[in-house]
N, C-alpha and C positions, 0 to 999 in steps of 0.2 A: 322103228320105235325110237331111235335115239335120237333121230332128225326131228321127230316130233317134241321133244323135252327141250331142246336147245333153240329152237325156229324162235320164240318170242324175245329169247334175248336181248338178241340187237336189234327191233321193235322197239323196245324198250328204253334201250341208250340209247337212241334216237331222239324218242320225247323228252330223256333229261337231256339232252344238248340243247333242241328248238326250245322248250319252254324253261326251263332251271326247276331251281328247287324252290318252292312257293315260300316258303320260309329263310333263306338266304335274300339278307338284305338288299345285297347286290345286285341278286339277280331281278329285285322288284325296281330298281332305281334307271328309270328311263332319259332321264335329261338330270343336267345339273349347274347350278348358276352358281358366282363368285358375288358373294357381299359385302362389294368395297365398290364406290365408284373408282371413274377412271384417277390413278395414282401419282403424288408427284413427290419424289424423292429425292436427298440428297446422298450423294457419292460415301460410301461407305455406312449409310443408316440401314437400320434394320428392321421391316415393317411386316407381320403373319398376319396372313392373308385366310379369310372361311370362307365356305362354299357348304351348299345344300342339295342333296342328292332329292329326286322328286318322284313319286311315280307316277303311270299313266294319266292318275284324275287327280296330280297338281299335288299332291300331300307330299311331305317333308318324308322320306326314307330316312332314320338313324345305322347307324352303322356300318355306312356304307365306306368302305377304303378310297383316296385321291392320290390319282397319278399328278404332280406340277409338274413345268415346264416354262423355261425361256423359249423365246424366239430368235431372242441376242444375249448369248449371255456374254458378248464383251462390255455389255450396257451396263443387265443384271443380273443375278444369279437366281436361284429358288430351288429351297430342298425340297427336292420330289416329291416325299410323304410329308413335309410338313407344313409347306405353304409359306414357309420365311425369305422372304427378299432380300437382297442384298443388294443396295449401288454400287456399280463400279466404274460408272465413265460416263460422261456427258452425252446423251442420247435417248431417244426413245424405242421403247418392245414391248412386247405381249406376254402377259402373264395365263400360260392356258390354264387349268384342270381339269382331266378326263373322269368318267366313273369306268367301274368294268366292264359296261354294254360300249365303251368307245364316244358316249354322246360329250360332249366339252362345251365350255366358256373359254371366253377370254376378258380378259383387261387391259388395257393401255395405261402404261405405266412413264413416267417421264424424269430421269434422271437429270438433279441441276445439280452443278457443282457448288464444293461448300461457299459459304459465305464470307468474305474478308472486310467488308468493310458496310458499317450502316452509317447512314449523314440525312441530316435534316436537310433536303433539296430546295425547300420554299416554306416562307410561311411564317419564318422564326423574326422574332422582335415586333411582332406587331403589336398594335393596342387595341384594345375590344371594349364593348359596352357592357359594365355587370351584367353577370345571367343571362345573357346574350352570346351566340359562337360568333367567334373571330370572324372579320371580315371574309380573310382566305384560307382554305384546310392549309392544315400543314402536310407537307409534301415529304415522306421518306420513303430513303434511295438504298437499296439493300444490294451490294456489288459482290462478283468473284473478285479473283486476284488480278484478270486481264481485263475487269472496268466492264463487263457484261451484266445486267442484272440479273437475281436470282429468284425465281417464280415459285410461289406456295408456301412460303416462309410463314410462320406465326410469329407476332410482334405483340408480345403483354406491353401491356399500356397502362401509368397512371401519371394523375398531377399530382402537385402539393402547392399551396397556399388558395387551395378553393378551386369549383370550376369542376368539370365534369369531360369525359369522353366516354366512347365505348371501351372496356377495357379488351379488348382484344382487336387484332387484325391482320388480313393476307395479303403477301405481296400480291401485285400482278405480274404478266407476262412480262414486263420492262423490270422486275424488280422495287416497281413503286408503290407505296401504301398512302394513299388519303386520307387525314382524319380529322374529323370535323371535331373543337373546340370550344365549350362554351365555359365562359368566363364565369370566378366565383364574385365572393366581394372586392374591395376595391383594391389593388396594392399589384404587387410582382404577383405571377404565378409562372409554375414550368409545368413541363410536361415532358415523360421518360420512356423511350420506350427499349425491350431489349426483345431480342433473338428468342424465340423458342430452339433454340439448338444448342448442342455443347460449347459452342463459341461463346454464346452468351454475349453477343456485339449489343452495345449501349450507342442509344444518342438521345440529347435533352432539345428541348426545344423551350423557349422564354415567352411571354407574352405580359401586357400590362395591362389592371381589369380597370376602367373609368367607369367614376358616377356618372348617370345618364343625366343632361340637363346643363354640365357646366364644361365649357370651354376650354379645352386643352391646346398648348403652345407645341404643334406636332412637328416642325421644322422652319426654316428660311430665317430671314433676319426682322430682327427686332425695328428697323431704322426703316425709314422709307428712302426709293429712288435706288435701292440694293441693286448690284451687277448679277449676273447668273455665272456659275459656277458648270461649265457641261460637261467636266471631264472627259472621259470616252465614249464614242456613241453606242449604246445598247449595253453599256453596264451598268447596273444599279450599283449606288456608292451611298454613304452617311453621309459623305462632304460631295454631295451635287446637286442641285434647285435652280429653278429658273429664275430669272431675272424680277423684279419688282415691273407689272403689267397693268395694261385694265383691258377689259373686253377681249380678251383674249375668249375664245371656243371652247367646250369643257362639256365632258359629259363621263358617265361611271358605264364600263364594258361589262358586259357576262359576268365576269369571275368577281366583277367588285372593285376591280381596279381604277382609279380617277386619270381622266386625260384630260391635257391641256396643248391647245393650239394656238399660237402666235398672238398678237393681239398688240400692243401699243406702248411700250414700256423699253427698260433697260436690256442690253446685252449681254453675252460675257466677253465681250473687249474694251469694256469700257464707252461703248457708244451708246445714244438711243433711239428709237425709231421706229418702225413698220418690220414686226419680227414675224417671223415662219418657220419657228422648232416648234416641236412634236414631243410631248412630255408623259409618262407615266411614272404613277404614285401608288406603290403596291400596297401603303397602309401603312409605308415603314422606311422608303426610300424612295427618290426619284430615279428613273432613267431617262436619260436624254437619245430619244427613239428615231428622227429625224426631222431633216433640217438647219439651217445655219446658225453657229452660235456668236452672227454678227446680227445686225438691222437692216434695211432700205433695199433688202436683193427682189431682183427681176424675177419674174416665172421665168422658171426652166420648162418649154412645155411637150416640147417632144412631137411626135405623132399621136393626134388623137385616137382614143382606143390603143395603146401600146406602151407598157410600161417599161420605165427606165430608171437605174439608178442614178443615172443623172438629173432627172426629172426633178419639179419641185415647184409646189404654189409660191406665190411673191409673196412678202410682207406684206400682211391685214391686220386688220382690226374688224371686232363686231362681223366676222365671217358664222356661218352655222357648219356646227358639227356633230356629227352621229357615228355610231357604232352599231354593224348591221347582229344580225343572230351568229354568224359566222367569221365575228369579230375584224371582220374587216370596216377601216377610217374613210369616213365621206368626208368633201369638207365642196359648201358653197358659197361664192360670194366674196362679202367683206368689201373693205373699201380699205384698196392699198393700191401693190405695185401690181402692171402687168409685165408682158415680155419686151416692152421697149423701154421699159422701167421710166414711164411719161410721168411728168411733172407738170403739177401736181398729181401727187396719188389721187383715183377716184373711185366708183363700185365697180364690182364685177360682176359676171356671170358666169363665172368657169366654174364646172364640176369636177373634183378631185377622189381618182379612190389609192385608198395606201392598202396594202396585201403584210403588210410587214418586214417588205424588204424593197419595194422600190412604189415612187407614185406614178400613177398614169393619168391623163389627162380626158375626160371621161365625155363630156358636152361643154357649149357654151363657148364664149368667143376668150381670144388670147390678148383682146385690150380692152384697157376699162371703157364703161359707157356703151357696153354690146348690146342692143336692141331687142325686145321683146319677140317672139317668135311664139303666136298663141293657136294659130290653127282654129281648129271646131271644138266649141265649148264642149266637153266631154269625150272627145276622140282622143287619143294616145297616138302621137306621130312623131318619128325621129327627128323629124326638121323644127318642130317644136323645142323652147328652148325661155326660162324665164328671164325678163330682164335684167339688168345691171341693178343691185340691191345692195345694201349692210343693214345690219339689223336686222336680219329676219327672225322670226318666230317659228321654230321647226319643233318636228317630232316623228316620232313612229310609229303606228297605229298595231294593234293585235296583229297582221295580217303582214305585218315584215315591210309594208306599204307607207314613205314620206314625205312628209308634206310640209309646205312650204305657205306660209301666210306674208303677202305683201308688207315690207319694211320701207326705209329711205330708198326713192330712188333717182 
């Protein structure tokens, strides 16, 4: 008899262990997610973190208790029951939380160290056309203390003396933020931006708004027959400009920036002649990019197909020039010097591409006066090669594809 009164028992604590209790929240919460995307913090911030308990057919479970958890907590820490972050060291870990069936998420969470230093990297002193953005964003550089950038930063934004951005903005992975500018009315304006962080790091940045329509005096000299000034090569400086030229090559890159190649005019020594420096004008300053900042020099021309910093087209004039999608310098032609530096200067046929750090010598012959090499109207063949030209009339087509219209030959 007594075996019979006690047998359903533990029957019974059986099916509250498999199924719980219908009514305990917990025991209804089958899965549960974290609602935050992946995190990125700086070293000692503090960020609480939720999460949604769910049950079988997707509905939100309330009251359900959360285990948290590091992965590293030398990275970052997290209270257990309450889901508060902590940075502590330059690295990246996982932020889990469990329910009490054991089902979890996680987070990737990405510790940057604090921020020491913000600077306007590009961009600053340019001049813009009213109610029009600046030719080039302006470029800020958000650094730690050992010069690494710092990633997820918010950067408040505003101008004063007119003009417009978005007020807000995030670093990237380098630490840098882009911000496009549009100019108010006419006169100075700036632009400010700080830190969303306790630091509270500030940098300004200047710009100048012109009426559209009238001629501004943007640099170089007033006088004609002016020498060029090249200071260092690949610095940008207030006191550097090229020489007083004509028919020099010129065309505007991607970004907006102006180039200018060789062409027939003044040195920086004092001489004049058949020049072959390579110039950029960011809106605001030249840099002297390559090339000599004498006249009358020979091709330096190397191995065709094989670039060299020794390398280098001759002085020309009336040469064509382009800038591909990938910012890479063509340059064809002209009528200058070759590699035996022959006198008289006459046209050429050499193909030039510049990478940004050395030229390489691309097609076409190494002395002036190189012969046509036309092949089958409409074939494409390596031995193929256009005459010795200056003057030519070039361009780019949609299709990255350039072309060349018969000039002097």
């Amino acid at each position: 008899m007594r075996t019979t009164r006690v047998a359903p028992l533990p029957l019974l604590a059986a099916l509250t262990v498999v199924c719980g209790d219908p009514n305990d929240p917990a025991s209804r919460a089958v899965a549960v997610e974290i609602l935050s995307a992946p995190l990125v913090a700086l070293v000692d911030d503090t960020l609480a973190l939720t999460a949604q308990a769910l049950d079988a057919d997707g509905r939100v479970v309330s009251d359900v208790p959360f285990t948290w958890s590091s992965s590293d907590p030398v990275v970052l820490t997290v209270d257990s029951a309450g889901g508060r972050v902590v940075g502590q060291a330059r690295g990246q870990a996982f932020v889990v939380v469990r329910v009490p069936s054991s089902a979890a998420d996680s987070v990737t969470a990405l510790i940057q160290p604090r921020p020491a230093s913000l600077v306007v990297a590009a961009g600053n002193g340019q001049q813009g056309i009213m109610h029009n953005p600046l030719p080039l964003p302006i470029e800020l550089l958000l650094t730690a203390e050992d010069g690494s950038g710092v990633r997820g930063v918010g950067l408040a934004l505003s101008v004063t003396g007119g003009g417009s951005t978005d007020p807000f903005a995030v670093t990237d992975s380098a630490g840098r933020a882009r911000v496009t500018w549009t100019m108010g009315s006419e006169g100075n304006q700036s632009l400010r931006a700080v830190t969303q962080t306790r630091e509270a790091l500030e940098a300004n940045a200047a710009a100048t708004s012109l009426v559209p329509g009238v001629w501004t005096w943007v640099g170089g000299d007033s006088v004609p027959n002016a020498s060029g000034v090249h200071g260092s090569m690949g610095v940008a400086s207030d006191d550097t400009w090229p020489g007083g030229r004509i028919r020099g090559a010129h065309w505007v890159g991607p970004d907006g920036a102006f180039w200018l190649f060789g062409g027939f005019g003044h040195d920086g020594v004092g001489d004049s002649g058949w020049l072959n420096d390579l110039w950029r004008f960011d809106g605001t300053r030249w840099t002297w990019i390559a090339g000599s900042n004498g006249s009358n020099k020979a091709g330096v021309y190397g191995s065709k197909g094989v670039p060299s910093t020794g390398n280098a087209p001759g002085g020309r004039r009336n040469a064509a020039g382009w800038m591909d999608d990938d910012g890479t310098i063509w340059i064809f032609g002209g009528n200058g010097f070759d590699a035996a530096l022959t006198i008289p200067p006459g046209p050429l046929n050499d193909l030039w591409r510049f990478d940004g750090m050395a030229w390489t010598w691309m097609a076409g012959d190494s002395l002036v006066r190189g012969p046509g090499v036309f092949g089958t109207r409409g074939v494409a063949n390596a031995a193929n090669t256009p005459s010795a030209r200056f003057g030519a009339a070039s361009w780019t087509d949609q299709d990255g594809r350039h072309w060349l219209v018969r000039p002097w030959r």
